[in-house]
C-alpha positions as CSV (number, residue, x, y, z in Angstrom):
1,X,-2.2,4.8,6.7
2,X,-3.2,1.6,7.6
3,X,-6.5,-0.7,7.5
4,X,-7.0,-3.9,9.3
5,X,-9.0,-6.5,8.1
6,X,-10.0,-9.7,10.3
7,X,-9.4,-12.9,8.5
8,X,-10.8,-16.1,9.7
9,X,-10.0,-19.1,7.2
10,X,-9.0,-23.0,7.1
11,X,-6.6,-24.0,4.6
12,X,-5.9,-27.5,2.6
13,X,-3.6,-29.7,0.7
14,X,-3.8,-32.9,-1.0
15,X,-3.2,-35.7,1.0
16,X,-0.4,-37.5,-0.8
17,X,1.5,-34.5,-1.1
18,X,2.1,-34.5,-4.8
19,X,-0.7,-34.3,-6.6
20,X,-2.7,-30.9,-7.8
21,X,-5.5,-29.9,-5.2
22,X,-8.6,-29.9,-6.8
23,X,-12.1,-28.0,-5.6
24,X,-14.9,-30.6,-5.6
25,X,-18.5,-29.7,-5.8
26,X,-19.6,-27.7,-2.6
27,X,-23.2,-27.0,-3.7
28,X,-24.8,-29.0,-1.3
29,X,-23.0,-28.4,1.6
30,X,-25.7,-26.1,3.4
31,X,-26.2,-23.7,3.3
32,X,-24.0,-23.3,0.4
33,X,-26.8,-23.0,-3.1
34,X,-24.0,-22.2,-5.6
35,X,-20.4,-21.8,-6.4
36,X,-19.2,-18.0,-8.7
37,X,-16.4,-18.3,-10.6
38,X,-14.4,-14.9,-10.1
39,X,-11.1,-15.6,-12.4
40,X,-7.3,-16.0,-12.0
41,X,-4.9,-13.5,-10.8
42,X,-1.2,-13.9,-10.4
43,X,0.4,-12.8,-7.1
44,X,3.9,-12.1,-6.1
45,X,5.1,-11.8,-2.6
46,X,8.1,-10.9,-1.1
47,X,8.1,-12.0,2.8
48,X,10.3,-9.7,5.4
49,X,11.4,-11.3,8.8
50,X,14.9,-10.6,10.7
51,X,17.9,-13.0,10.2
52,X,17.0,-15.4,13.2
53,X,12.7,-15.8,11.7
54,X,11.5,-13.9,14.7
55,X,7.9,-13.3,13.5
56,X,7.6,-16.6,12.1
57,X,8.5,-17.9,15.4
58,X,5.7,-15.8,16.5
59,X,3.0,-16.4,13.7
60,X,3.9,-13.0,12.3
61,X,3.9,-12.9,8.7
62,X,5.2,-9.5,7.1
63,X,5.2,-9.5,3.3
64,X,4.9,-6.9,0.1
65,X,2.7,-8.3,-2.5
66,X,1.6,-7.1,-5.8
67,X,-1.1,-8.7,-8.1
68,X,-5.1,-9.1,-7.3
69,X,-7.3,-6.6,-5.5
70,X,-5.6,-6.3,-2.3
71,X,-2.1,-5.0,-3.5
72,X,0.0,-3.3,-1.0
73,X,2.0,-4.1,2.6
74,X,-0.2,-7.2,4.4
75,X,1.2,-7.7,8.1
76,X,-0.8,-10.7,9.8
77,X,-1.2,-11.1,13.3
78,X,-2.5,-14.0,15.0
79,X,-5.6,-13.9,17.4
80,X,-6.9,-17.2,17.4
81,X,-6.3,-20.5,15.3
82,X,-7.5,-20.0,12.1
83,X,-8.0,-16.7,13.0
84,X,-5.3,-13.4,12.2
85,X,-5.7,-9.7,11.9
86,X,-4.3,-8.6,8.5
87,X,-2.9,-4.8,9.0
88,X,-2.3,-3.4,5.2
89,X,-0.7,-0.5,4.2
90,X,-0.2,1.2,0.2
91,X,2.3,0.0,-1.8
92,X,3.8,3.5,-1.6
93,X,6.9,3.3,-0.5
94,X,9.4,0.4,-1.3
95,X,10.8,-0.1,2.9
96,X,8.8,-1.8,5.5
97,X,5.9,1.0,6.3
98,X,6.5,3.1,9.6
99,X,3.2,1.7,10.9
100,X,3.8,-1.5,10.3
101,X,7.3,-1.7,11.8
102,X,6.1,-0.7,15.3
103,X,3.6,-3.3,15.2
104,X,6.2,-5.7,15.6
105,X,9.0,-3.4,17.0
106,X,8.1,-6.1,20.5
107,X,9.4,-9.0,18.6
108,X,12.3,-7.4,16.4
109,X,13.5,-4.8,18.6
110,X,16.6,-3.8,17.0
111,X,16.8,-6.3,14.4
112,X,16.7,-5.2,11.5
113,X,13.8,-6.5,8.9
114,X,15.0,-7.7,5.5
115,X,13.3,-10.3,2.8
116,X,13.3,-14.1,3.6
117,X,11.4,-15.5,0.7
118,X,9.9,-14.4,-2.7
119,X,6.8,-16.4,-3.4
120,X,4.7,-16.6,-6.6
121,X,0.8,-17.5,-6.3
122,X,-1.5,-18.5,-9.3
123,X,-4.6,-17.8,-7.3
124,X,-8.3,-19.3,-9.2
125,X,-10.9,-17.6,-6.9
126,X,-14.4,-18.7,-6.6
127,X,-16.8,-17.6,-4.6
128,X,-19.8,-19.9,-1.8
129,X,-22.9,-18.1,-2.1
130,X,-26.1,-18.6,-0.3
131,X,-29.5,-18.8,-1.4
132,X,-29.9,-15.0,-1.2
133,X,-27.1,-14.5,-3.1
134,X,-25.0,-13.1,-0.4
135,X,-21.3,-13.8,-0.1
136,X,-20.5,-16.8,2.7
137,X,-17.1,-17.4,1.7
138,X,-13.8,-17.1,-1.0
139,X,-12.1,-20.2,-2.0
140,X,-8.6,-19.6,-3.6
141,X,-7.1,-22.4,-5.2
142,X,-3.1,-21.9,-5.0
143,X,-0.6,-23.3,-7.4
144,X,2.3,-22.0,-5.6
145,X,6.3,-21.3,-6.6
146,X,8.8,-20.6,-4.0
147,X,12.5,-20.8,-5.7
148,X,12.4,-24.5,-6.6
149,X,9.7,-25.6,-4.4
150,X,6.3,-25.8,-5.9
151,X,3.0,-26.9,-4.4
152,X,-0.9,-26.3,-4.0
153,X,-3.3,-25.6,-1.6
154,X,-6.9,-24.5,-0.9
155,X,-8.3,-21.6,1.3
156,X,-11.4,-21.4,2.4
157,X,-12.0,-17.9,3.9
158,X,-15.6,-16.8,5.7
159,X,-16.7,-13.5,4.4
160,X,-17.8,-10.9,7.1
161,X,-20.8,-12.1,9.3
162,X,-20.6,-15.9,8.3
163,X,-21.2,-18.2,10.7
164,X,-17.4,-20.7,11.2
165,X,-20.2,-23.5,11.5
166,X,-19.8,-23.5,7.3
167,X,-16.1,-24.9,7.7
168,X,-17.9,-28.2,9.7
169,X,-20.7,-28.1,6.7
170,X,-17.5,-28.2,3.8
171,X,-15.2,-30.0,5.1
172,X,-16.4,-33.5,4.9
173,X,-16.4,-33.0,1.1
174,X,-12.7,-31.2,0.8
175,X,-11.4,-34.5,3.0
176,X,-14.1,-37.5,0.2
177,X,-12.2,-35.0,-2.2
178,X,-8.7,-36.2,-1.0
179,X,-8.1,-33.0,1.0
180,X,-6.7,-32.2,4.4
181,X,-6.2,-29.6,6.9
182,X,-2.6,-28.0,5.6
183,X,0.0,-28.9,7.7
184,X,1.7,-25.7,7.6
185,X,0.1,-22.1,8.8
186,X,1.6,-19.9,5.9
187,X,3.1,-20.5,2.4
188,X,6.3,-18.9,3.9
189,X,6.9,-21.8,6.9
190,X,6.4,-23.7,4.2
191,X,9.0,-22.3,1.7
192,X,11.3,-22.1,4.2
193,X,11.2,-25.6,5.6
194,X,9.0,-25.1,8.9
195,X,5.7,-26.6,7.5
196,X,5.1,-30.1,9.8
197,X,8.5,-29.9,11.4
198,X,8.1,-31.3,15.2
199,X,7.0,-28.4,17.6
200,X,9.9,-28.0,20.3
201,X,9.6,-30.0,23.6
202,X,9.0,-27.6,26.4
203,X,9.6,-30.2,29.9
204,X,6.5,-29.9,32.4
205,X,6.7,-28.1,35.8
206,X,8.3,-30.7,38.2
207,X,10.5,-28.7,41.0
208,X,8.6,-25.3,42.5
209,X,11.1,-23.1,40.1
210,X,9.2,-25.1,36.8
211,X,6.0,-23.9,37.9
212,X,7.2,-20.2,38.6
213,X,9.2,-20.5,35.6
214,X,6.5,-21.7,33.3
215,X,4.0,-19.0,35.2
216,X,6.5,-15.9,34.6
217,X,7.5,-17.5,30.7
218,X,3.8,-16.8,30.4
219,X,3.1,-14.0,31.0
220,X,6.4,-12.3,29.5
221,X,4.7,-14.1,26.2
222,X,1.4,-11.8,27.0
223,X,3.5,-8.4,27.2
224,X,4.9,-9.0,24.1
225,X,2.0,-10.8,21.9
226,X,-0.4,-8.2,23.3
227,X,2.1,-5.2,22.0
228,X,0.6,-4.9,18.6
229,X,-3.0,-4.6,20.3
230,X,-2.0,-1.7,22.2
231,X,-0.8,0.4,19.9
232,X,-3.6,-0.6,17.5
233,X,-6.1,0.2,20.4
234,X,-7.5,-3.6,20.2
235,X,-10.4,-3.8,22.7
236,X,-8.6,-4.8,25.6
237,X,-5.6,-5.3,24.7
238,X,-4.2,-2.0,26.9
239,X,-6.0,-3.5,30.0
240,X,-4.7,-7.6,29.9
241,X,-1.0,-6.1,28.4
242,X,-1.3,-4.1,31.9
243,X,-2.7,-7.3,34.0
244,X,0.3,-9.5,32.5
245,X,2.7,-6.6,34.2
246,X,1.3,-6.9,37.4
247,X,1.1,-10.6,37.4
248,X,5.2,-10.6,36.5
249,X,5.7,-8.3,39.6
250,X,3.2,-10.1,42.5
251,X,5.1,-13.3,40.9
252,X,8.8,-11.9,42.0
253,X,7.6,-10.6,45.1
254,X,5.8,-13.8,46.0
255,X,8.2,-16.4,44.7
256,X,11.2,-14.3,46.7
257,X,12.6,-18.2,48.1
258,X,12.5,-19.3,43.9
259,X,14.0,-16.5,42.2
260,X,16.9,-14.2,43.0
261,X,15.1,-10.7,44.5
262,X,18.3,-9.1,43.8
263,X,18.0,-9.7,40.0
264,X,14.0,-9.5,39.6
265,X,13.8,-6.3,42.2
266,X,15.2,-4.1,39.7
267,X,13.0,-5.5,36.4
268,X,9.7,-5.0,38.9
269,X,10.3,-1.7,39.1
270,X,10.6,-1.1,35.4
271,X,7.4,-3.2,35.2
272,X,5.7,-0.9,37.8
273,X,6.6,2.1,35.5
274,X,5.3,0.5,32.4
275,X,2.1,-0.2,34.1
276,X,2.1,2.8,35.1
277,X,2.1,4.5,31.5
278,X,-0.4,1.5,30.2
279,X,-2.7,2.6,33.0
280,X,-3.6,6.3,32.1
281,X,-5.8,5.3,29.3
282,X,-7.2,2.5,30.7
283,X,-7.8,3.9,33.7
284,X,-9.6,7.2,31.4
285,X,-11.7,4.9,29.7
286,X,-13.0,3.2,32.7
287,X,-13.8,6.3,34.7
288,X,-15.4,7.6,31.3
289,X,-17.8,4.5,30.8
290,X,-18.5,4.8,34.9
291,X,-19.9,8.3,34.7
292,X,-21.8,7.6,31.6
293,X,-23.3,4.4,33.3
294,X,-24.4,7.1,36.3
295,X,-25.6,10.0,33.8
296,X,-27.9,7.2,31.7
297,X,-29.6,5.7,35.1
298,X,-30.8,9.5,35.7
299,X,-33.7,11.1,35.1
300,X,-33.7,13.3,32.3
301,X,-35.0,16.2,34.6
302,X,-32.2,15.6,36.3
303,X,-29.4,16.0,33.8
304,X,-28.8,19.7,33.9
305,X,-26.8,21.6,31.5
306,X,-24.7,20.1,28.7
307,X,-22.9,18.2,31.1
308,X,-22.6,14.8,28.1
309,X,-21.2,17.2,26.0
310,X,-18.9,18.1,29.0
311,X,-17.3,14.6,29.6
312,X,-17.4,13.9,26.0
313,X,-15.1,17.0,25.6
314,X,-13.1,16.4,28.7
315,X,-12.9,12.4,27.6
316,X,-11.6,13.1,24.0
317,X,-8.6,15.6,24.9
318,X,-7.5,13.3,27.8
319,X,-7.9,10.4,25.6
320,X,-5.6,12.2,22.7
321,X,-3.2,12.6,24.9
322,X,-3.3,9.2,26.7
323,X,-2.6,7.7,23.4
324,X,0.2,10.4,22.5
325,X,2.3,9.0,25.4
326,X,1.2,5.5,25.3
327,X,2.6,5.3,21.8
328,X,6.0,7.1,22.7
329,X,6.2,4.7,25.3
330,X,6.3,1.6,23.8
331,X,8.4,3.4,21.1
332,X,11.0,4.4,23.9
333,X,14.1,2.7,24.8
334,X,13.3,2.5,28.4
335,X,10.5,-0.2,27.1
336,X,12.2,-2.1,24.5
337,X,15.5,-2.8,27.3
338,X,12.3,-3.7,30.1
339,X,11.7,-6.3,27.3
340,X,15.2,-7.8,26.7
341,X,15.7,-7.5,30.3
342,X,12.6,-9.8,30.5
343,X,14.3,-12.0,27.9
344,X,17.3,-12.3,29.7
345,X,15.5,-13.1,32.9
346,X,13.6,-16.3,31.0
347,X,17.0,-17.5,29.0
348,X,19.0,-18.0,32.5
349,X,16.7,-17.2,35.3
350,X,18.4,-16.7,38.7
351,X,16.9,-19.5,40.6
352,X,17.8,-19.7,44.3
353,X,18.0,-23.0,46.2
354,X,13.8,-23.3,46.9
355,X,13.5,-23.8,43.3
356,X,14.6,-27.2,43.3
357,X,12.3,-27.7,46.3
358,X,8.8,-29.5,45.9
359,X,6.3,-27.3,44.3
360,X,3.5,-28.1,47.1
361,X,5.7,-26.5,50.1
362,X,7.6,-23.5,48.6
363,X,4.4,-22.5,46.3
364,X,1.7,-23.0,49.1
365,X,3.8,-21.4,52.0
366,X,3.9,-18.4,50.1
367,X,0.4,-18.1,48.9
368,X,0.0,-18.2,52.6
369,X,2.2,-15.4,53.3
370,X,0.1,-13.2,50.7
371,X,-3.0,-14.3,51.9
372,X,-2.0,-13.2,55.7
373,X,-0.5,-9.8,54.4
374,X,-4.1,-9.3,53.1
375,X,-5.9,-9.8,56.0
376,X,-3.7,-7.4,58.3
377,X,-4.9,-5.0,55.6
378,X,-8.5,-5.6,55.3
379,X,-8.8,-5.1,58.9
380,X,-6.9,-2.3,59.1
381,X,-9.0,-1.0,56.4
382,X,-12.3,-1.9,58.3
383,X,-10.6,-0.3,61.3
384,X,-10.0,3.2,60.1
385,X,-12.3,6.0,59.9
386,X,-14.1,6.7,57.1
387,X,-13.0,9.3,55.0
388,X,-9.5,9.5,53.0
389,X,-7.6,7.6,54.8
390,X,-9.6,4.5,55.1
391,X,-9.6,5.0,50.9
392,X,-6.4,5.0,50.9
393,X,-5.9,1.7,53.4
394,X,-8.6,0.3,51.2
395,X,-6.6,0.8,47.9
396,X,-3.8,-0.9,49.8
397,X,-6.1,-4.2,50.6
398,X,-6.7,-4.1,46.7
399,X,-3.7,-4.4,45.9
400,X,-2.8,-7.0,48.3
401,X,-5.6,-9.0,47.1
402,X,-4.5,-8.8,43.3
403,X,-1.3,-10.2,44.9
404,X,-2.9,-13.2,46.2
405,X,-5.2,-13.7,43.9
406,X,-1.7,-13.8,41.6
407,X,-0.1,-16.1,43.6
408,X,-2.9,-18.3,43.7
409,X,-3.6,-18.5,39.8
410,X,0.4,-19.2,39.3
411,X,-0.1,-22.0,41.9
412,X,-2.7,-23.5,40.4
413,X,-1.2,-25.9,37.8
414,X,0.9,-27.2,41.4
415,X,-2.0,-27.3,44.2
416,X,-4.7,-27.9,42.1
417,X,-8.5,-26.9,42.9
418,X,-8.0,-25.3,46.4
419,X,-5.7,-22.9,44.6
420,X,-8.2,-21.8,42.1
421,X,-11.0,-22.2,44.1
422,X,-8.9,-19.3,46.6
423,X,-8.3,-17.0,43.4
424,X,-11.7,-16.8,42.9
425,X,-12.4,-15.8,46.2
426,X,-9.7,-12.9,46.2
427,X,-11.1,-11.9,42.6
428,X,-14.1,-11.5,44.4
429,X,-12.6,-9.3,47.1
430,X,-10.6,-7.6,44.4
431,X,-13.4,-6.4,42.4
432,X,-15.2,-5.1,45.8
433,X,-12.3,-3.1,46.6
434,X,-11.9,-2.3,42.7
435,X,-15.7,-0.8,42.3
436,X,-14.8,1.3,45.8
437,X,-11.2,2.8,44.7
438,X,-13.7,3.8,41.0
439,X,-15.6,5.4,42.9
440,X,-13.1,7.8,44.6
441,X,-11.6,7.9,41.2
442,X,-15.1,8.9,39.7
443,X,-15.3,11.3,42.3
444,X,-12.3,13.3,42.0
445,X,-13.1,13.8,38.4
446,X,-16.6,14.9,39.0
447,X,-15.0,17.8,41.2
448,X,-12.7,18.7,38.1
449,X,-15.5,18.7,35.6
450,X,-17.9,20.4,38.1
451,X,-14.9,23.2,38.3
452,X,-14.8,23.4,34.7
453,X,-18.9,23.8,34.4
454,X,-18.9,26.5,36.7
455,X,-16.1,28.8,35.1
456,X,-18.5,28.3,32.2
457,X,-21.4,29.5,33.8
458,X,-22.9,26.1,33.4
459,X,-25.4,24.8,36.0
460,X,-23.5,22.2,38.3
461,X,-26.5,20.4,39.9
462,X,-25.8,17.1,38.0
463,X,-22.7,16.7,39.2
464,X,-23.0,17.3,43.1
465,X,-26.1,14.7,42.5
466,X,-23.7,12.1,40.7
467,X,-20.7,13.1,43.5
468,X,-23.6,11.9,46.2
469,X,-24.5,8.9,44.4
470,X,-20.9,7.8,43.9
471,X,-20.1,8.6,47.9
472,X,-23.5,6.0,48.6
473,X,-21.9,3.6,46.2
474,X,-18.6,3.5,47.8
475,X,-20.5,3.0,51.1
476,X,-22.0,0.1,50.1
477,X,-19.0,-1.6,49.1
478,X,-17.3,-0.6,52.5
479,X,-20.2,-2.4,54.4
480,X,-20.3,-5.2,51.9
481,X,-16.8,-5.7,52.0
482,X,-16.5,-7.9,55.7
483,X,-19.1,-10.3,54.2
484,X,-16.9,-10.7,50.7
485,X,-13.6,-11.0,52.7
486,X,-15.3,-13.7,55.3
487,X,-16.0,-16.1,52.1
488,X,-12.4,-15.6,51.1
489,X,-11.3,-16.2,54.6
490,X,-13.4,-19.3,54.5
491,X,-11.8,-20.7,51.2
């Protein structure tokens, strides 16, 4: 089984290089009152990557290490600079844990994971406490052995609930001490050469096809970075992973003049399927938050039976399973060949002959053409008769308005503030016409659960009144909805 511990942490070196890196005196770096000696320990690490360093490409470092209190598998993610999710696992087993392995299964695929680097660590921990006596922080100083390399450095890492304004408080007195920021992220870049080498050059959008190009490299990035998350159930991560698929397929549909339909058409509809699948859990946890939203703004006279107990229930088994099949999903091979399709697509895209074209023409023109699809389906939406078929034309506006609203973000870097100034506009419409299709979601499942109460002899009171309230809501948004859209219209 395995735990994950957030690490946020700054790391040093001596500035020439050479000499030993030394901890000065931090005691009167606020709020820092004293400094606790916790002893040495002596570390050794063996470091797992695939033949071609795809995690360290990524930031991923996978490594077995015995030695200190923390002994076992530590698999580190990255979240933020200075910032990575450390996923451990037992030292149980000699091979890569199962549960680490799909963690990174997006960036390996098929590869197989072997050691890189063994690295050796003579670790002297202290530790920054604060005038209570609480815990703000671990300093390891590192005299570190990789082969024939040898070097040292300094970490500074916050314990849990410190405020990250203490790194701005100590690090005037690490740099008077002869101390710098480390050059390298990890003592394995570093073993293996990577630390300060030059980052690669990646040209800047000119033509409309570098701005697609850069658009659609970016969000292929998201699917896979966002992987890990998933499967871990990361707040979030399920729902943007989901967002990045949708952006990929509005940006082939929309950018049909830049890249080849006739190669993308076939990838969009494996990325329609995976959003799909990435969708029934979100799409649960959603509707479950709604309906609690509606049951708490209720009287409690009014709540009738055990219907929290009810949706609990109901939420937990759908949610069991929703994870069952997200999990063999992005275990399956129908996923992992989406993902070196998407690969393929980024290594030698299929650009047609607009791509060389000025972004300003190709990019607006076709922002234009989404924008106009919209509106024939807001007013046909407006135009039906309520009931199930206007929720369905509805659903369809939302859709369209995610497109432009798409379309208009990946234009941005290219037309500049009118282009973000109109996604906000069709975010707006979007989350009008988003709060609506909820609703007829949030109403369908109030019939099931209302079905299920009354086979149980349970009063079903609550939720006819919640079914009413939901019906009221969505009419709201349908009469809101031609004000919304004449903003957008107006951008």
């Amino acid at each position: 089984m395995a735990d994950t511990v957030r690490e946020i942490e700054r790391k040093y070196e001596a500035v020439d290089g050479a000499g030993p890196a030394r901890l000065p005196d931090l005691t009167r770096a606020a709020p820092v009152a004293g400094v606790r000696a916790r002893g040495v320990v002596e570390l050794d690490a063996v470091y797992y990557d695939t033949a071609d360093r795809r995690l360290l490409a990524a930031g991923i470092t996978l490594r077995r290490r015995t030695g200190g209190s923390d002994a076992g598998w530590h698999l580190k993610l990255p979240v933020a600079p200075g910032v990575r999710d450390e996923v451990r696992a037992p030292l149980t087993v000699a091979r890569v844990p199962r549960a680490l392995t799909s963690l990174v299964r997006s960036r390996v695929r098929g590869a197989p994971l072997a050691p890189v680097a063994r690295i050796g660590t003579r670790r002297e921990i202290s530790e920054l406490v604060g005038g209570d006596g609480s815990v703000l922080a671990e300093v390891a100083v590192d005299a570190v052995t990789a082969g024939d390399v040898s070097w040292a450095e300094i970490e500074v890492e916050l314990a849990e609930g410190t405020d990250p304004a203490l790194f701005d408080a100590l690090e005037p007195r690490l740099r008077k001490a002869g101390l710098r920021p480390a050059r390298s992220g990890s003592k394995l870049a570093r073993a293996l050469g990577s630390a300060g080498a030059p980052a690669e050059a990646v040209p800047l959008p000119g033509d409309a096809g570098g701005h697609v190009l850069a658009y659609v490299r970016e969000q292929v990035e998201a699917v896979v970075a966002l992987d890990p998350g998933a499967r871990r159930g990361t707040e979030d991560a399920v729902h943007q992973m989901r967002v990045a698929t949708r952006r990929l397929r509005s940006a082939f549909r929309t950018y049909g003049k830049v890249l080849d339909r006739r190669v993308t058409d076939p990838i969009g509809v494996e990325l329609r399927w995976l959003a799909g699948e990435l969708g029934i859990d979100r799409d649960r946890e959603v509707l479950v938050a709604r309906l609690r939203e509606r049951l708490d703004e209720l009287p409690r006279a009014l709540v009738r039976g055990p219907v929290r107990a009810r949706l609990r229930v109901w939420s937990a088994r759908s949610g069991a399973e929703a994870r069952r099949r997200l999990t063999a999903t992005l275990d399956g091979p129908r996923y992992l060949a989406l993902l070196d399709a998407l690969d393929a697509l980024v290594a030698d895209p299929p650009l047609l002959p607009g791509a060389a074209r000025r972004p300003e023409k190709v990019l607006a023109r076709a922002v234009r053409r989404d924008c106009g699809r919209l509106s024939v389906r807001v007013e046909h939406a407006l135009a039906t008769a309520p009931g199930q078929e206007r929720d369905r034309a509805l659903h369809d506006a939302r859709k369209a308005a995610k497109r432009a609203r798409y379309a208009a973000e990946a234009a941005a870097p290219a037309l500049g503030k009118d282009a973000r100034r109109l996604a906000r506009r069709m975010k707006a419409v979007q989350t009008v016409l988003g709060d609506h299709q909820d609703s007829v979601l949030a109403r369908g499942a109030l019939r099931t659960l209302a079905a299920q109460a009354e086979g149980a002899g349970e009063p079903t009171f609550t939720y006819g009144l919640l079914y009413g309230r939901e019906e009221a809501r969505a009419g709201e948004d349908e009469r809101g909805l031609p004000g919304v859209w004449g903003e957008g219209v107006g951008a």
